[in-house]
C-alpha positions, 0 to 999 in steps of 0.5 A, a space after each residue: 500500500 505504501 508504493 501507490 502513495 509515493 507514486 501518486 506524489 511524483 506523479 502529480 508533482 504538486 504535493 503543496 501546490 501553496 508553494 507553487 502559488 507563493 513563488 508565482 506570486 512573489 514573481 508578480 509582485 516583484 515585476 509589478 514593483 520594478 515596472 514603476 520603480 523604472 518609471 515605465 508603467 506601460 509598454 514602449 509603443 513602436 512608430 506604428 503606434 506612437 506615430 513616427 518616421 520609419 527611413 530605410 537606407 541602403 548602403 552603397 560601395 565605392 566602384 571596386 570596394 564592394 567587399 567594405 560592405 560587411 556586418 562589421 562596417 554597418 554595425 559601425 555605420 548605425 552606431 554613428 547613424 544612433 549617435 547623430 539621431 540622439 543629437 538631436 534629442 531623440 532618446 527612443 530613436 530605433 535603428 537596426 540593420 536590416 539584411 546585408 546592406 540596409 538600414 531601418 532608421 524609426 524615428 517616434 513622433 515630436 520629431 523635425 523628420 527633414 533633419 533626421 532625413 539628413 542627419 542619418 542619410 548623409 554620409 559621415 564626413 570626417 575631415 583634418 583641418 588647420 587650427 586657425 583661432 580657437 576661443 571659448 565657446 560662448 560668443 564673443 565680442 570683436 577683437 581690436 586692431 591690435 589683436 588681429 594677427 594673433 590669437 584673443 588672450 582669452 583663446 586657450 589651446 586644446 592641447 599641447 605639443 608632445 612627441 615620442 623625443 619629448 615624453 615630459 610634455 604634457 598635454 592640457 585641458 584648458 579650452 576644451 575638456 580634454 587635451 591631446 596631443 599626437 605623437 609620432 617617431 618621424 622626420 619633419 618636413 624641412 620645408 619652412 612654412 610661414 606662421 598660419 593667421 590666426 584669424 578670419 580677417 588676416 587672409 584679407 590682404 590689400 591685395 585680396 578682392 572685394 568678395 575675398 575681403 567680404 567673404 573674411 569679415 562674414 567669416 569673423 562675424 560667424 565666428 564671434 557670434 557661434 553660440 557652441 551651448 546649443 546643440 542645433 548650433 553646433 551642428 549648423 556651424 559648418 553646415 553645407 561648407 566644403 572641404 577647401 572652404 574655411 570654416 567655424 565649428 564647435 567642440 562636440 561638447 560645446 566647451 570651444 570654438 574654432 576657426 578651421 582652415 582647408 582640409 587636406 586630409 579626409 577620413 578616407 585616408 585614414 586606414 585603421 584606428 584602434 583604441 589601446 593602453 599605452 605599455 609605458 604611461 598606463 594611460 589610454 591612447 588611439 593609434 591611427 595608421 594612415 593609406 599610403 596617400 593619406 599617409 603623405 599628405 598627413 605628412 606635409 599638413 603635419 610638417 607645416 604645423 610643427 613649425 607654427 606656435 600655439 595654436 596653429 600648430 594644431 589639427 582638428 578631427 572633424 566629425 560632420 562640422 562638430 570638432 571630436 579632437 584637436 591634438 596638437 604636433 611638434 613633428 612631421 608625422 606619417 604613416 603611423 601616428 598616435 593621440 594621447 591626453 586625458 583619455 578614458 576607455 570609453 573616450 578613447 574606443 569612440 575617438 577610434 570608432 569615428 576615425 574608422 568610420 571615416 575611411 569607410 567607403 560607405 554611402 547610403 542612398 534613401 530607399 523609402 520614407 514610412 510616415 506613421 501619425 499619432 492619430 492613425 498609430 491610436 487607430 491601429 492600436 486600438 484595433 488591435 486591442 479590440 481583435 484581442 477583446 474579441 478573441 478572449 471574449 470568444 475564448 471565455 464564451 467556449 471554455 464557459 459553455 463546454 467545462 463550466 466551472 473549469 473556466 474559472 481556473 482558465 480565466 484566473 491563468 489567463 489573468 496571471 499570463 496576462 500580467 505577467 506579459 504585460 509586465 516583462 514587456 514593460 520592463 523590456 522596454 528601457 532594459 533591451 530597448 523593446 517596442 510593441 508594434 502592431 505585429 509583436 500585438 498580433 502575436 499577443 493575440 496569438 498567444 491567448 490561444 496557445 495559453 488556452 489549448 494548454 488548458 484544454 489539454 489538462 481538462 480533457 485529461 482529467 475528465 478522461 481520468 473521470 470517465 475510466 471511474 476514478 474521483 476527482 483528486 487522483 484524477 487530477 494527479 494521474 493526469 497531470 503527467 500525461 497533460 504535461 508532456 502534451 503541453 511540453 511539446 506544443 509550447 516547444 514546437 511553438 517556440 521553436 518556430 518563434 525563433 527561427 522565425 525571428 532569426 529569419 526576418 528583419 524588422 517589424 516580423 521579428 516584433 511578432 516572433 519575439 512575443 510569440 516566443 515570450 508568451 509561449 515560455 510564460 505559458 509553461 510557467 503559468 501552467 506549471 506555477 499557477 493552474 496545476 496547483 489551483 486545479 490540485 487545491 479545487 479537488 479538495 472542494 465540495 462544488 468540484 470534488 462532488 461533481 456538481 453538474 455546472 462544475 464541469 466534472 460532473 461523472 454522469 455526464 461525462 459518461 463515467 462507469 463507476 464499476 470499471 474499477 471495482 470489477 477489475 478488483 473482483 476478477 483479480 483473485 480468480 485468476 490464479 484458480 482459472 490457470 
């Protein structure tokens, strides 16, 4: 006797369902807790139904470099694209790969989409210009007379001078945040070079025309005027300028002003760049090597500003007219070169990061354009809140009319999945960066569903254990073993095909497959934690375990034959006198 009552504990699993109950519900709490602690009550919407502006772009290779486009490069490519979107103060700014050579850019409404149009599609242009004049970034009143042919007291160098044959120099940090310095172990050019003018007005010379001496005082007035604190500002400096133009451009973070002379080394120059920890100081730095063009035109640009003074002597990295770093040289430098100063890791990695990406032969051609207003995302929203009502609507209807009393036990899992999904997306949301779109709610729909079968396939087990004459709770036990391996292979195969198929696609598809795969993995937890321990402790009530008729369980009409059980007990005993 003692055999059948260890086997019917394992069987079931549940010998107290309370625990089951507690852990499910402490899960609850904890997420419901941690929703509003993250300030995120609800659910990201996507643009589909926040509204927005959805840019595809497809990436477009220099004749005869076709293998630059590779998955490393347009990584690269959407985090400048991600950077340049938030700098115009999108902070849920979307943008993704899509196949080998596309890219989504999804932009949420409140946005001025013609500027994200251009900040994304245009490619990153990364120039090294000539430090002409350098200030604070504030405006400034127009210099005297006697302060034309040099730079405003009040200018501070970026950097300092530093080379590998004089490592006591250090860089400094007094107009910008961080200074730099580059360095490098190769001959100076021994071409003397006149001193660069140290501002706009200079290049005006009795000999200059009218329009050259025009174009000269609208360059000083820019300058004086430039207002580096506002980021649109910053980014419209040298907006539409030309790389054999002089321009003015701002810190990235606003703390300088520049006056930038021609450029006459471009990022395509640049063959690599990599952040690294330099073996003797300790310190973080980013090594550049250049193409063998680039590598002699960085050698006369640096060769001419070795021979200037503080701060014609330095270079600016300029990153889309916004000025990423301004090192400063005391020697020719070539082929290899390196950018020290107060790096970080992070610092360091970006700085590289940019010089990369600016010898990418990338470009990106403008594919199409998807506007989504706020009001037709509410629409499509709101549809599709009202196809799910429907469908649970249809789904309480069936399990009410076909098992009754078992609804209930359905509509408290339901209930349970529900905030338990609702929750977790939530929380994705700020956590990965996950966005409900019009599939990933179809999916969600789906998904009520795949939770209803999982009940259905337990009822039905256990009204068979019913009708095969057993009283409810050893039905409920017995059943469960078979239910479960039933439930285990359909969620499977479900999520199974939820990942190969967001695997497979590429944007709002995968929105659909991934909570697909969500709800599904909820659904085994909901149906281990939740309605095989309620279903266990509603056995022991009189309304079920008696059968009443609208339980659901009731043995009459299920068809049960009591005397099934009893009759294979009486014919046991005969068996042996029969033989």
């Amino acid at each position: 006797m003692a055999a059948p009552k260890k086997g019917r504990g394992p069987a079931g699993g549940q010998g107290r369902p309370g625990r089951s109950l507690a852990l499910i519900l402490i899960a609850m709490v904890a997420l419901t807790g941690g929703m509003f602690l993250a300030d995120q009550p609800t659910p990201r919407l996507g643009i589909d139904l926040a509204g927005g502006t959805s840019i595809t772009l497809e990436a477009k290779a220099e004749p005869g470099q076709e293998s630059a486009i590779n998955k490393t490069n347009m990584d690269t490519a959407v985090q400048i694209m991600e950077r340049r979107v938030n700098g115009l103060g999108v902070s849920e700014a979307e943008v993704q790969t899509q196949g080998e050579s596309n890219i989504i850019v999804n932009i949420p409404k409140g946005t001025n989409s013609a500027q994200a149009r251009e900040q994304v599609g245009t490619t990153a242009k990364l120039y090294f210009r000539p430090v002409l004049t350098v200030a604070q970034g504030s405006p400034t009143p127009a210099p005297s007379a006697s302060s034309t042919d040099k730079a405003s007291p009040s200018a501070k160098p970026s950097g300092s001078a530093s080379d590998k044959a004089s490592p006591s120099a250090k860089p400094s940090s007094t107009a910008t945040t961080q200074g730099r310095a580059v360095t490098g172990a190769l001959k100076a050019d021994p071409t003397p070079t006149p001193k660069a003018s140290t501002t706009p007005e200079a290049s005006a010379t009795p000999t200059a025309s009218a329009e050259e001496q025009a174009a000269a005082a609208d360059l000083q007035k820019k300058f004086e005027a430039l207002d580096c604190s506002s980021k649109a500002s910053r980014s419209k400096a040298s907006q539409g300028a030309k790389a054999t133009d002089t321009v003015v451009a701002c810190e990235q973070d606003g703390s300088a002003k520049y006056v930038l002379g021609p450029a006459e080394v471009d990022g395509t120059d640049v063959d690599s760049a990599k952040a690294a920890i330099n073996q003797q100081t300790g310190q973080w730095i980013v090594q550049m090597e250049f193409t063998g063009g680039g590598a002699k035109k960085f050698n006369k640009t640096t060769g001419k500003l070795a021979q200037q003074q503080q701060p014609q002597n330095q270079f600016a990295i300029a990153l889309d007219g916004e000025v990423v770093s301004a090192p400063s040289v005391s020697t020719a430098l070539s082929a290899n070169a390196e950018i020290s100063g107060s790096f970080t890791q992070q610092s360091a990695e970006e700085l590289a990061n940019v010089l990369s990406y600016g010898a990418l032969p990338l470009s990106f051609q403008e594919q199409s354009v998807t506007t989504v207003t706020a009001a037709l995302g509410g629409e499509q929203l709101r549809a599709g809140l009202i196809a799910g009502a429907i469908g649970l609507a249809l789904v309480v209807i069936y399990l009410v009319a076909y098992y009754r009393g078992l609804a209930l036990i359905a509509l408290l899992s339901l209930l349970v999945s529900g905030i338990l999904t609702y929750t977790i997306m939530s929380l994705l949301g700020p956590a990965i960066g996950f966005a409900l779109n019009l599939p990933a709610v179809c999916g969600a729909i789906v998904a009520i569903g795949i939770t209803a079968d999982s009940f259905i396939v337990y009822f039905e087990r256990i009204r068979d254990e019913i009708r095969e004459g057993r009283t409810l709770r050893p039905a409920v036990e017995r059943a469960w073993p078979r239910a479960r391996r039933t439930i285990l292979v359909s969620d499977f195969v479900s999520f199974l095909a939820a990942a190969v198929l967001f695997v497979v696609t590429v944007g709002k598809v995968q929105g659909f497959a991934f909570t697909l795969g969500l709800t599904t993995l909820l659904d085994v937890v909901v149906v281990f934690l939740f309605t095989k321990p309620v279903m266990t402790i509603m056995a022991r009530t009189k309304f079920f375990a008696s059968g009443h008729p609208w339980s659901g369980l009731d043995p009459k009409r299920l068809g049960a034959k009591p005397p099934l059980r009893r009759s294979r007990r009486v014919n046991a005993p005969t068996d042996p006198k029969e033989a």
